[in-house]
PyMOL commands that place a pseudoatom at each C-alpha (Angstrom):
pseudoatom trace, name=CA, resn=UNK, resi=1, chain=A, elem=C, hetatm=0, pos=[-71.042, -20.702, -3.143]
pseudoatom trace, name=CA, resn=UNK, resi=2, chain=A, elem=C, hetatm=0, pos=[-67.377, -20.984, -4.240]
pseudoatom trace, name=CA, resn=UNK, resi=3, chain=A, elem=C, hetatm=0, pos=[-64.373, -21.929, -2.302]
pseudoatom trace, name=CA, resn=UNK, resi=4, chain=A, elem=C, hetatm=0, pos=[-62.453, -19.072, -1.198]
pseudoatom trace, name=CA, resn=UNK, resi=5, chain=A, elem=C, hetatm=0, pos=[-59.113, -21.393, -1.703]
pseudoatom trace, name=CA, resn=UNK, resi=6, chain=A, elem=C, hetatm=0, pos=[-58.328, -20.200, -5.532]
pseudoatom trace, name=CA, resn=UNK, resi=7, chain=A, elem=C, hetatm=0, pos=[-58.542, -17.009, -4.937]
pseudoatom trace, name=CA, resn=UNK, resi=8, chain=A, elem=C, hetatm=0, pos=[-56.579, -16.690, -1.963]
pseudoatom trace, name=CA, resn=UNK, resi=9, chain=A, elem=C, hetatm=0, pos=[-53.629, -19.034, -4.024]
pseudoatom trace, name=CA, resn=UNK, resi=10, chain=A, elem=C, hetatm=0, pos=[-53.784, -17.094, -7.140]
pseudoatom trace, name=CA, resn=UNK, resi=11, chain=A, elem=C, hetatm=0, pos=[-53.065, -13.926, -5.133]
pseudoatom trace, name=CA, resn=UNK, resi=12, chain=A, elem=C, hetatm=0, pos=[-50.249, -15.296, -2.810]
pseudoatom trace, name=CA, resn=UNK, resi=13, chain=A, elem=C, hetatm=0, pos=[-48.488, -16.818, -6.394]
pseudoatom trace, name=CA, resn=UNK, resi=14, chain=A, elem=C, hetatm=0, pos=[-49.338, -12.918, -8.126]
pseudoatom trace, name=CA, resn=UNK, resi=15, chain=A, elem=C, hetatm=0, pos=[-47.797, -11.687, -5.088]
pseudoatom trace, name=CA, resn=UNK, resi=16, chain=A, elem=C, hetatm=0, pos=[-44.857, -13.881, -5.065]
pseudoatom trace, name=CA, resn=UNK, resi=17, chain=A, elem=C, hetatm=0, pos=[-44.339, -13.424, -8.576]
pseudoatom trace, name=CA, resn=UNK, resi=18, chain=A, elem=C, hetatm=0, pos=[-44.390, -9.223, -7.971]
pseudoatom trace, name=CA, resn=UNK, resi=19, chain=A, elem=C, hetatm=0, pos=[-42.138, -9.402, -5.172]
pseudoatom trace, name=CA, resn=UNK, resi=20, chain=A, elem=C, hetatm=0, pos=[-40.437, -12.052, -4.547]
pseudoatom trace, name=CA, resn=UNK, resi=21, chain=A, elem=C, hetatm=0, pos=[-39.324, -12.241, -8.058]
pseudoatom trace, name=CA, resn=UNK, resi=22, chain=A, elem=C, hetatm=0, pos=[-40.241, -9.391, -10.400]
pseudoatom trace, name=CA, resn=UNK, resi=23, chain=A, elem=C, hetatm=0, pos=[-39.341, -6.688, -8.416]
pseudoatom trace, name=CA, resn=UNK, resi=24, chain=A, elem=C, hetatm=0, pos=[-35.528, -8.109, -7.349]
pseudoatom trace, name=CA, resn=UNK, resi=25, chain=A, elem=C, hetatm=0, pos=[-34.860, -8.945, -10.571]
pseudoatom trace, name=CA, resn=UNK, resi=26, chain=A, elem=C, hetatm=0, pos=[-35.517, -5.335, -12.080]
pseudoatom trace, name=CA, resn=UNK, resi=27, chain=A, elem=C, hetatm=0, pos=[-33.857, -3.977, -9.098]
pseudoatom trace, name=CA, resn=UNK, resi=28, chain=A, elem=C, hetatm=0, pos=[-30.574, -5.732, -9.377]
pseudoatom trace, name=CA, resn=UNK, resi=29, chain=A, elem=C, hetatm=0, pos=[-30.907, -4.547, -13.043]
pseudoatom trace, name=CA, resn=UNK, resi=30, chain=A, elem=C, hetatm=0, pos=[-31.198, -1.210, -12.637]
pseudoatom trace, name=CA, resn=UNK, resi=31, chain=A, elem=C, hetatm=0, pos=[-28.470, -1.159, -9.888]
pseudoatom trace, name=CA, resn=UNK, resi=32, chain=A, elem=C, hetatm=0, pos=[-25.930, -2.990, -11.915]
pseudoatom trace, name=CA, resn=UNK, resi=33, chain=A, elem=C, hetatm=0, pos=[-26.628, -0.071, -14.946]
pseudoatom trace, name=CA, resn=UNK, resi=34, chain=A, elem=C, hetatm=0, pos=[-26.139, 2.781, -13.136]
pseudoatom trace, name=CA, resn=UNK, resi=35, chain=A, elem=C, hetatm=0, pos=[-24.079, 1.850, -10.530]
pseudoatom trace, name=CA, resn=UNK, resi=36, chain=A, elem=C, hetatm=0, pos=[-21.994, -1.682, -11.150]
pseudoatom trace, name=CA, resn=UNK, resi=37, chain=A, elem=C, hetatm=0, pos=[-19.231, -1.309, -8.858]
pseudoatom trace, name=CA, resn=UNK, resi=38, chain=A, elem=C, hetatm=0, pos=[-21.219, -0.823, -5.734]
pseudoatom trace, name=CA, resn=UNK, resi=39, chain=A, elem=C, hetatm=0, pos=[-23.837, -3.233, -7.105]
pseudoatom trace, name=CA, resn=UNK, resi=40, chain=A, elem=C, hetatm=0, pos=[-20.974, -5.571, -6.726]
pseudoatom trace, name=CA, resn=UNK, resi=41, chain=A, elem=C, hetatm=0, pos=[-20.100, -5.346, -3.224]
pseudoatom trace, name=CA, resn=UNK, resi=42, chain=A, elem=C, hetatm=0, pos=[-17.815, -2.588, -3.570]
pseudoatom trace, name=CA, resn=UNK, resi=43, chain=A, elem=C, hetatm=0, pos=[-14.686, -4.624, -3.555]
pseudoatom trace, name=CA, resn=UNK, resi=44, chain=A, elem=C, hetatm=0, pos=[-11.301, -3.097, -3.630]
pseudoatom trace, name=CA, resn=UNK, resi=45, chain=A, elem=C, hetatm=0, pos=[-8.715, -5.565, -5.544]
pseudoatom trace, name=CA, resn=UNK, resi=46, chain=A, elem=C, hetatm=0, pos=[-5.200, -5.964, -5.355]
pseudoatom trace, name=CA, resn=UNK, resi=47, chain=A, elem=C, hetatm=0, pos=[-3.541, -8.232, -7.826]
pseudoatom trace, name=CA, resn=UNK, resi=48, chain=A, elem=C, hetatm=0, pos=[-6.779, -8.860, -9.653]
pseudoatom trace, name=CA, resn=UNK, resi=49, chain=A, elem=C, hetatm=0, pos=[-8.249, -10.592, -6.664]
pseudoatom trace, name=CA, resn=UNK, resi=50, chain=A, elem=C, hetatm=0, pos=[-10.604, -9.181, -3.988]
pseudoatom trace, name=CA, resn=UNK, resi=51, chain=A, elem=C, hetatm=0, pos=[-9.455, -8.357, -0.571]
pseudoatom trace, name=CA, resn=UNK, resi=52, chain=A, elem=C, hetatm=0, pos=[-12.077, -6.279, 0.585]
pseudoatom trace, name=CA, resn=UNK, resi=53, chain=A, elem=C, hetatm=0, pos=[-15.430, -3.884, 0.137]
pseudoatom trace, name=CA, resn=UNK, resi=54, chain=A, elem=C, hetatm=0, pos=[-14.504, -0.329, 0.702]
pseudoatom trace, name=CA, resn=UNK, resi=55, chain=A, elem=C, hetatm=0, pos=[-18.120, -0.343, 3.177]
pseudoatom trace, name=CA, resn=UNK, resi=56, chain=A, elem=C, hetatm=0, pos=[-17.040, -2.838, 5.391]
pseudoatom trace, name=CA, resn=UNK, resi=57, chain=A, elem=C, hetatm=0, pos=[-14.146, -2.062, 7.783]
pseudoatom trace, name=CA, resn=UNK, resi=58, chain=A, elem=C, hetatm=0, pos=[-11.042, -4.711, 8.192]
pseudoatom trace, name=CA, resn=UNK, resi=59, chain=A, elem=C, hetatm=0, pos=[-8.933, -5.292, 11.484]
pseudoatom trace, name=CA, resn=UNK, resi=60, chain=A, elem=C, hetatm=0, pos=[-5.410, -4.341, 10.952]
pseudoatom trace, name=CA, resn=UNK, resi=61, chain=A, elem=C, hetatm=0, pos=[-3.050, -4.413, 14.155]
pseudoatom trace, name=CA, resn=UNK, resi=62, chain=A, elem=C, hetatm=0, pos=[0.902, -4.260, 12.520]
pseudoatom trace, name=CA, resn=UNK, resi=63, chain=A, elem=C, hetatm=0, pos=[2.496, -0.970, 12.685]
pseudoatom trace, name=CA, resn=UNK, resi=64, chain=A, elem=C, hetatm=0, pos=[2.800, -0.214, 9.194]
pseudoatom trace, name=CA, resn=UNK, resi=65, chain=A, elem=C, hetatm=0, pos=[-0.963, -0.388, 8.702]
pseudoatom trace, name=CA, resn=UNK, resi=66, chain=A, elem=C, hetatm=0, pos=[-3.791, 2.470, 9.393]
pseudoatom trace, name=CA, resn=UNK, resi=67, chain=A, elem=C, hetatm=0, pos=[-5.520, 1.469, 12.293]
pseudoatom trace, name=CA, resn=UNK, resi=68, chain=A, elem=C, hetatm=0, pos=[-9.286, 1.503, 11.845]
pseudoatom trace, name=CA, resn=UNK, resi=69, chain=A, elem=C, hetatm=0, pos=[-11.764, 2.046, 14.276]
pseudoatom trace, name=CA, resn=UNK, resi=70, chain=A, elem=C, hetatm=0, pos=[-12.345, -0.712, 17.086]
pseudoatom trace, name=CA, resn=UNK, resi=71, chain=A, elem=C, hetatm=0, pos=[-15.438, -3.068, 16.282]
pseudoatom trace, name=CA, resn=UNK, resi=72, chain=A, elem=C, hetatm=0, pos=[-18.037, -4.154, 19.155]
pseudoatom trace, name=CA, resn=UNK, resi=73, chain=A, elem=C, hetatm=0, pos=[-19.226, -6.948, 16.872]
pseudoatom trace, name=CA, resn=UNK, resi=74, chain=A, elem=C, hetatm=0, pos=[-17.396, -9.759, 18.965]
pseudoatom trace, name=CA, resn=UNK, resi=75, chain=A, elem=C, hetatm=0, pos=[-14.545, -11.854, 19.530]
pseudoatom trace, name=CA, resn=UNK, resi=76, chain=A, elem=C, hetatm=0, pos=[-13.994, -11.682, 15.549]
pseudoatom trace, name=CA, resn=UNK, resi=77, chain=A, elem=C, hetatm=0, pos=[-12.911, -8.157, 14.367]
pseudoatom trace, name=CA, resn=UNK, resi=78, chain=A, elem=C, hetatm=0, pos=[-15.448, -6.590, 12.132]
pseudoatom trace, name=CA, resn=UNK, resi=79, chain=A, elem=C, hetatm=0, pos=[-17.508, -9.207, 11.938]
pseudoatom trace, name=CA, resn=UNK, resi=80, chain=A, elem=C, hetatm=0, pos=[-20.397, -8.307, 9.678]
pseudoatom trace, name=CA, resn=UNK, resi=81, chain=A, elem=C, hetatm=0, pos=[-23.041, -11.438, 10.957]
pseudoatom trace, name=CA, resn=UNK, resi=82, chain=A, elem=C, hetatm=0, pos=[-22.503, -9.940, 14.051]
pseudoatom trace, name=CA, resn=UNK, resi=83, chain=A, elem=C, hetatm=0, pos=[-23.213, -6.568, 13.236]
pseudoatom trace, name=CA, resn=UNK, resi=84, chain=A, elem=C, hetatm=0, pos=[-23.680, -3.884, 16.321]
pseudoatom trace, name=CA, resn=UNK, resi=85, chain=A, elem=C, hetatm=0, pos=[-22.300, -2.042, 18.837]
pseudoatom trace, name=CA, resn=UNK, resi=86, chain=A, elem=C, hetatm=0, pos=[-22.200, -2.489, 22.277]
pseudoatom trace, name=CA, resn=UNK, resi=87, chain=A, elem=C, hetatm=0, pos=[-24.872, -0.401, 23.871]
pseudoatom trace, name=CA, resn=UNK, resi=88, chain=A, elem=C, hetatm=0, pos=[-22.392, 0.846, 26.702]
pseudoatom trace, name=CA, resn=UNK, resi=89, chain=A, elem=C, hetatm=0, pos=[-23.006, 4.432, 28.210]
pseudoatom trace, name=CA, resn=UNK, resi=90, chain=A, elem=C, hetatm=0, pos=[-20.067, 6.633, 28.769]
pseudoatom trace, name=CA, resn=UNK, resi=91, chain=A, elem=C, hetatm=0, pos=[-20.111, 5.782, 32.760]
pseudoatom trace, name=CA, resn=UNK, resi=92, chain=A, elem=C, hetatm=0, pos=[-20.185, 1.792, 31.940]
pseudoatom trace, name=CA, resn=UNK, resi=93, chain=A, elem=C, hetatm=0, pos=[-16.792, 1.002, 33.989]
pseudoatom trace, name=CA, resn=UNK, resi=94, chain=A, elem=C, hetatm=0, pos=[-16.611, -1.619, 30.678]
pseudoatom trace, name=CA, resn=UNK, resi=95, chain=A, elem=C, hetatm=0, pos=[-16.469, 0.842, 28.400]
pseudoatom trace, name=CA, resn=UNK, resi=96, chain=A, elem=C, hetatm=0, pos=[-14.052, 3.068, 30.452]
pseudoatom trace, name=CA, resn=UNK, resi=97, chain=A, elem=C, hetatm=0, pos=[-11.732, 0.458, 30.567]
pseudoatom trace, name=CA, resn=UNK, resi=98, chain=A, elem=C, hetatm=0, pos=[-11.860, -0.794, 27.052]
pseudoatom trace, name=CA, resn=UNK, resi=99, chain=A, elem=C, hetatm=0, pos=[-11.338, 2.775, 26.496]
pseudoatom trace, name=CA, resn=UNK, resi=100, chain=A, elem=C, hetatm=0, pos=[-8.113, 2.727, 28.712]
pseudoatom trace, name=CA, resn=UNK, resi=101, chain=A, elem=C, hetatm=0, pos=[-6.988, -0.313, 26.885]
pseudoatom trace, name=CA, resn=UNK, resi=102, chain=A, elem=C, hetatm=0, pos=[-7.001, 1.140, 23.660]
pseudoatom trace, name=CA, resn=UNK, resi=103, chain=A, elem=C, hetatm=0, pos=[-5.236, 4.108, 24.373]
pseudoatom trace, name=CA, resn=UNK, resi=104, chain=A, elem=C, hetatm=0, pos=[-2.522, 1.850, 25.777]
pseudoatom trace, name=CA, resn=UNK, resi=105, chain=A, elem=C, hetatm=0, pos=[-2.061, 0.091, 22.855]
pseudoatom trace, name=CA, resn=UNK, resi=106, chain=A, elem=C, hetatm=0, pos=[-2.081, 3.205, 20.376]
pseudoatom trace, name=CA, resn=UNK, resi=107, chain=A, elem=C, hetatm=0, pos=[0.283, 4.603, 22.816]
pseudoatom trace, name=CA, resn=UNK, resi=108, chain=A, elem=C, hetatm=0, pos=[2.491, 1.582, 22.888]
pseudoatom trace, name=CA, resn=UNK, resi=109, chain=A, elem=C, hetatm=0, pos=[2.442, 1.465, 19.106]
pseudoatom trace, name=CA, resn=UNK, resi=110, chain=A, elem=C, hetatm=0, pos=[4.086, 4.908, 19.005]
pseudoatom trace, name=CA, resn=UNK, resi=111, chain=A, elem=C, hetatm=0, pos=[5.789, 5.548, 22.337]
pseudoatom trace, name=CA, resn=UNK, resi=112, chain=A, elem=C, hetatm=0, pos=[7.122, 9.133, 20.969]
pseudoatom trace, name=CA, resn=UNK, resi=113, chain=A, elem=C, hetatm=0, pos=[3.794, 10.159, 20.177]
pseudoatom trace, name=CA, resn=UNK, resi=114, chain=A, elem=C, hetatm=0, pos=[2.431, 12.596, 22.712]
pseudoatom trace, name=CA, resn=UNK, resi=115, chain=A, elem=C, hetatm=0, pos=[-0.905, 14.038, 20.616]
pseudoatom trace, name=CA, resn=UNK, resi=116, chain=A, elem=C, hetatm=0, pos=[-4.282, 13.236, 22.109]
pseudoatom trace, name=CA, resn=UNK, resi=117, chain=A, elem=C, hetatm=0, pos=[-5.660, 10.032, 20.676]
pseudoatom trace, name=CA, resn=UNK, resi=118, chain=A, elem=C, hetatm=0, pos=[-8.623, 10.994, 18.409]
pseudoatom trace, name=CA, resn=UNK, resi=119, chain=A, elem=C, hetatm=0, pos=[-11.459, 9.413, 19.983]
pseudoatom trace, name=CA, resn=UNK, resi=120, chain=A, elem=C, hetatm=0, pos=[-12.569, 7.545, 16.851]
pseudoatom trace, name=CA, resn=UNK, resi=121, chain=A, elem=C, hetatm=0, pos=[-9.443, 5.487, 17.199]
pseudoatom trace, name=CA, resn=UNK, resi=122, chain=A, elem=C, hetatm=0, pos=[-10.964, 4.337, 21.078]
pseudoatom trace, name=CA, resn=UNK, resi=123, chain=A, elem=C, hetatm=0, pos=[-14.491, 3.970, 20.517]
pseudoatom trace, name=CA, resn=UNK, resi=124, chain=A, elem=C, hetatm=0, pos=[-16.543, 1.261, 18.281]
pseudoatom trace, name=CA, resn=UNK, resi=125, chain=A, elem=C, hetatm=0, pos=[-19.269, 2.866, 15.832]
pseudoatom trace, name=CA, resn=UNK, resi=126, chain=A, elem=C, hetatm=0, pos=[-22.826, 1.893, 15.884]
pseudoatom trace, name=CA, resn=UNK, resi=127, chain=A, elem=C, hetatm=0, pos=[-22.523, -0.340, 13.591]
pseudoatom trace, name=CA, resn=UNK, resi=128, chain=A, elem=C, hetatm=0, pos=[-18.613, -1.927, 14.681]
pseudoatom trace, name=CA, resn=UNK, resi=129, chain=A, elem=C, hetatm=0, pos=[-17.995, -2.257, 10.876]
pseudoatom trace, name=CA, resn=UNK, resi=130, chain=A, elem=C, hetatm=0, pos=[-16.787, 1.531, 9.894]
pseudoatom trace, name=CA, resn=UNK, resi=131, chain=A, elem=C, hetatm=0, pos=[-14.887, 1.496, 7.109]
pseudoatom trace, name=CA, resn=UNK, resi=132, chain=A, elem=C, hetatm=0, pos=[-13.799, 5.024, 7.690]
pseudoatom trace, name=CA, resn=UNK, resi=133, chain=A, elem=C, hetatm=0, pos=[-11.899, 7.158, 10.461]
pseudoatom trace, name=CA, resn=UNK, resi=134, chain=A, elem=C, hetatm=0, pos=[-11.389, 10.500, 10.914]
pseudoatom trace, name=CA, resn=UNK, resi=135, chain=A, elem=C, hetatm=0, pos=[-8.401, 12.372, 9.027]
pseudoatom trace, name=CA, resn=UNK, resi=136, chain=A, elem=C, hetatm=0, pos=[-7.089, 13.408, 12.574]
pseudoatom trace, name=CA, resn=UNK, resi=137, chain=A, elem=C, hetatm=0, pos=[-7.254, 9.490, 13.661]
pseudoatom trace, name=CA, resn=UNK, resi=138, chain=A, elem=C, hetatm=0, pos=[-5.099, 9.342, 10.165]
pseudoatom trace, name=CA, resn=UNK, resi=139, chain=A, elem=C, hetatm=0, pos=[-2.607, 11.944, 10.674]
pseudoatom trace, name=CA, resn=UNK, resi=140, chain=A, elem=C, hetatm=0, pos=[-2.712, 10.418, 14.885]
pseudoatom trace, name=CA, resn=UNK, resi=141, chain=A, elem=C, hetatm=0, pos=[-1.254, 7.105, 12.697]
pseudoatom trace, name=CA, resn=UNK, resi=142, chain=A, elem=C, hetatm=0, pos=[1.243, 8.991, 9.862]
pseudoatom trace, name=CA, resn=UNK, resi=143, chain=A, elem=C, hetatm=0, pos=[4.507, 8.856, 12.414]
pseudoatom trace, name=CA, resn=UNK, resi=144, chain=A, elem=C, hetatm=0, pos=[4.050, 5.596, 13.168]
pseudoatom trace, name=CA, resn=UNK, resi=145, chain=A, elem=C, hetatm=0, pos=[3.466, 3.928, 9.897]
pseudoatom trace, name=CA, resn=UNK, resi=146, chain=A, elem=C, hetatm=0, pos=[6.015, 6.101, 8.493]
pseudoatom trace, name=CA, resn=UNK, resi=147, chain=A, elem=C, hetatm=0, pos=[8.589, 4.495, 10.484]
pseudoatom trace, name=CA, resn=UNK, resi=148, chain=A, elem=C, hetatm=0, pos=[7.347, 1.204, 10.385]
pseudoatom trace, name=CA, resn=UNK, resi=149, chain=A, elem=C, hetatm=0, pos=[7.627, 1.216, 6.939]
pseudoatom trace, name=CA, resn=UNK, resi=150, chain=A, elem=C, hetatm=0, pos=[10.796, 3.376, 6.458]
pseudoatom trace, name=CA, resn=UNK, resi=151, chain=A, elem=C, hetatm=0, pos=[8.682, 5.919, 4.366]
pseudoatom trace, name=CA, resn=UNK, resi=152, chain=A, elem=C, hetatm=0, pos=[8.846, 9.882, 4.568]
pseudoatom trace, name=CA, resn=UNK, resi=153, chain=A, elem=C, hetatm=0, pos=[6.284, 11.217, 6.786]
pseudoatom trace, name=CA, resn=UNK, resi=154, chain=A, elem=C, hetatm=0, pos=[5.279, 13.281, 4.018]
pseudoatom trace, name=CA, resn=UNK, resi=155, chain=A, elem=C, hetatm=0, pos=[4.815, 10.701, 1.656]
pseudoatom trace, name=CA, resn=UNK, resi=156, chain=A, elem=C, hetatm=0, pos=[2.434, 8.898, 4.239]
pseudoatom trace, name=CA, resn=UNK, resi=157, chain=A, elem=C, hetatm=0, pos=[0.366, 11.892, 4.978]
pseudoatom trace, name=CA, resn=UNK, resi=158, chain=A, elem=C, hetatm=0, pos=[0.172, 12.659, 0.978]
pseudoatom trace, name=CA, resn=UNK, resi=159, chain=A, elem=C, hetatm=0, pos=[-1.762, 8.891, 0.507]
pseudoatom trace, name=CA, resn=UNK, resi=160, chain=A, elem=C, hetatm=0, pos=[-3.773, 9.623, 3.520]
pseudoatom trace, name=CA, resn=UNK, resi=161, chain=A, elem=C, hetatm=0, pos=[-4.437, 12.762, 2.463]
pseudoatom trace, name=CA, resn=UNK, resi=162, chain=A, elem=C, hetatm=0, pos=[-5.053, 11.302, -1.193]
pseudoatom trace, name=CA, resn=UNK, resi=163, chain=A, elem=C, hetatm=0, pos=[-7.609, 9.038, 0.078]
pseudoatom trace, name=CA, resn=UNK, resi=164, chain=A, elem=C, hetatm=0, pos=[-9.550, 11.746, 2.386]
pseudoatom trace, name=CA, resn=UNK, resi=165, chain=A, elem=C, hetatm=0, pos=[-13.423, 11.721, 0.753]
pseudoatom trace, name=CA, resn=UNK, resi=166, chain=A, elem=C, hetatm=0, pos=[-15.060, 15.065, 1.588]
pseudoatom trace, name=CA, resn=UNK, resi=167, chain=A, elem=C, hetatm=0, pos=[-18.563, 15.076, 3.268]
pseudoatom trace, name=CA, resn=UNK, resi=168, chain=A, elem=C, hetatm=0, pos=[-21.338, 13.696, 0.923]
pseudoatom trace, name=CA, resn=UNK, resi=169, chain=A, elem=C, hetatm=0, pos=[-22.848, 16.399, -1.258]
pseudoatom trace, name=CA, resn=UNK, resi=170, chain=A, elem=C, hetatm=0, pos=[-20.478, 18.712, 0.726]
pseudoatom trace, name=CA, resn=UNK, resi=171, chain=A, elem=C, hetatm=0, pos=[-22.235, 19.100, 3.414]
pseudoatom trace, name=CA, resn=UNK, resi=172, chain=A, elem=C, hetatm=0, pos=[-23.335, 15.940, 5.031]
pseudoatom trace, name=CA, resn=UNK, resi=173, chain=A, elem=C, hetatm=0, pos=[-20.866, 14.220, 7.368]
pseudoatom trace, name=CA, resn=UNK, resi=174, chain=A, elem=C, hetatm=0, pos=[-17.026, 15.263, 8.281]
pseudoatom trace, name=CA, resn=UNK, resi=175, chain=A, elem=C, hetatm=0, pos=[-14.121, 14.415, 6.030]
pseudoatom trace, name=CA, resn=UNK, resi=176, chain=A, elem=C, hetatm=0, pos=[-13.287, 11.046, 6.213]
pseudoatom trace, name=CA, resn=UNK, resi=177, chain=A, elem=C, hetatm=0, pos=[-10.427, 8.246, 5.489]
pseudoatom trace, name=CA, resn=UNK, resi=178, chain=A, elem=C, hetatm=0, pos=[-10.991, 4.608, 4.205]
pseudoatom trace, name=CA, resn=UNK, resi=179, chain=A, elem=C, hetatm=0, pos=[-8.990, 2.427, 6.075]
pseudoatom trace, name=CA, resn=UNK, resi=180, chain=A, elem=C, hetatm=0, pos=[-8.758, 0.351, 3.567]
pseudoatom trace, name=CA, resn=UNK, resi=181, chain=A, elem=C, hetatm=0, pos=[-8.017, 1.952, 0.468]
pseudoatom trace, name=CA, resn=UNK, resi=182, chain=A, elem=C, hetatm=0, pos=[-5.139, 3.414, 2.220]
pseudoatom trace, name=CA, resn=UNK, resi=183, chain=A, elem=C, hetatm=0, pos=[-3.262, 0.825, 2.900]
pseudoatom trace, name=CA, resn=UNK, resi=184, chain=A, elem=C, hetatm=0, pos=[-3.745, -0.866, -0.312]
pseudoatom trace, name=CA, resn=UNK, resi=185, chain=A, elem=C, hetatm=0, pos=[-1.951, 2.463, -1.716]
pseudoatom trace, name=CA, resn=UNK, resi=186, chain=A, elem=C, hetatm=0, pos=[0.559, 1.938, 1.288]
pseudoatom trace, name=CA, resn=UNK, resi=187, chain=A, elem=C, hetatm=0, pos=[1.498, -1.657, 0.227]
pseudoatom trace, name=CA, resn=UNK, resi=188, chain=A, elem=C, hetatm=0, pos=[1.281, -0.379, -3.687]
pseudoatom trace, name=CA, resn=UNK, resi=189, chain=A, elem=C, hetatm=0, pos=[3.757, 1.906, -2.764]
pseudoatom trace, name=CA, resn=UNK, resi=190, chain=A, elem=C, hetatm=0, pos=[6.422, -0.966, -1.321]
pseudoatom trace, name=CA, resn=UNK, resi=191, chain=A, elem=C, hetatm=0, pos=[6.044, -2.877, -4.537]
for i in range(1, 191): cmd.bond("trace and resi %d" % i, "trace and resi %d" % (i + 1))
show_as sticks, trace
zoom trace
């Protein structure tokens, strides 16, 4: 009778061979043919250096930024090892009041605007790292960052509206805004 030992090892090193090595490796290749920048990361670059992936939101607070969406991930903003949201129902007093606080500080951001806030800009996404908002959460922000930065309101809402991606084979999803890549094309603007 034989010792069921080299079998069993000369499977579990085929195996690890397959998948642990074959099968990433022609992967990553085929990724990085057809599709190199988002094999990459994704990363947006200003000056030649990266500052960001276009998937993963970024926390921006000054007025002459777009505002993305809150993130539930934490006491760190967007962070993506912490990855979730925050599993509150609509009647969880915490939510209500984080709610509440948000609206405050939209509304104390841009004390002449009188819209309703688009609820995108008050509440986290599943994930807490959207890179996207809606384009009414962008146009909510146009007045604001218009006069922060001493831009025409129309020149704001043209980048916005410049960096609006339609829904995904156009019909999946809403319109949407990268945070983002529009203020990169804000601070290109400035010089």
């Amino acid at each position: 009778m034989t010792s069921p030992v080299r079998p069993v090892l000369v499977v579990f090193a085929a195996l690890t061979l397959l998948t642990g090595v074959a099968y990433p490796v022609a992967v990553t290749g085929v990724a990085q043919a057809l599709m190199p920048q988002q094999a990459a990361g994704s990363l947006l670059l200003r000056d030649g250096q990266p500052v960001g992936s276009s998937l993963i939101g970024q926390s921006f607070t000054e007025p002459k930024y777009l505002w993305g969406r809150p993130s539930a991930t934490g006491t760190l903003p967007n962070n993506g090892l912490a990855s979730g949201g925050s599993n509150q129902g609509p009647l969880n007093p915490a939510l209500v009041e984080a709610v509440k606080g948000r609206v405050e500080a939209l509304r104390a951001a841009d004390p002449g605007n009188t819209a309703p806030v688009p609820v995108d800009l008050v509440t986290a996404s599943g994930s807490g790292l959207d890179p996207h908002i809606s384009v009414a959460g962008a146009n909510y922000q146009a007045a604001r960052i218009a006069k922060a930065r001493g831009l025409p309101l129309d020149k704001v809402q043209q980048v916005i509206a410049a960096h609006t991606q339609q829904p995904q084979f156009g019909f999946l999803g809403e319109p949407r805004v990268n945070v983002l890549q529009v203020n990169l094309a804000l601070d290109a603007l400035a010089g």
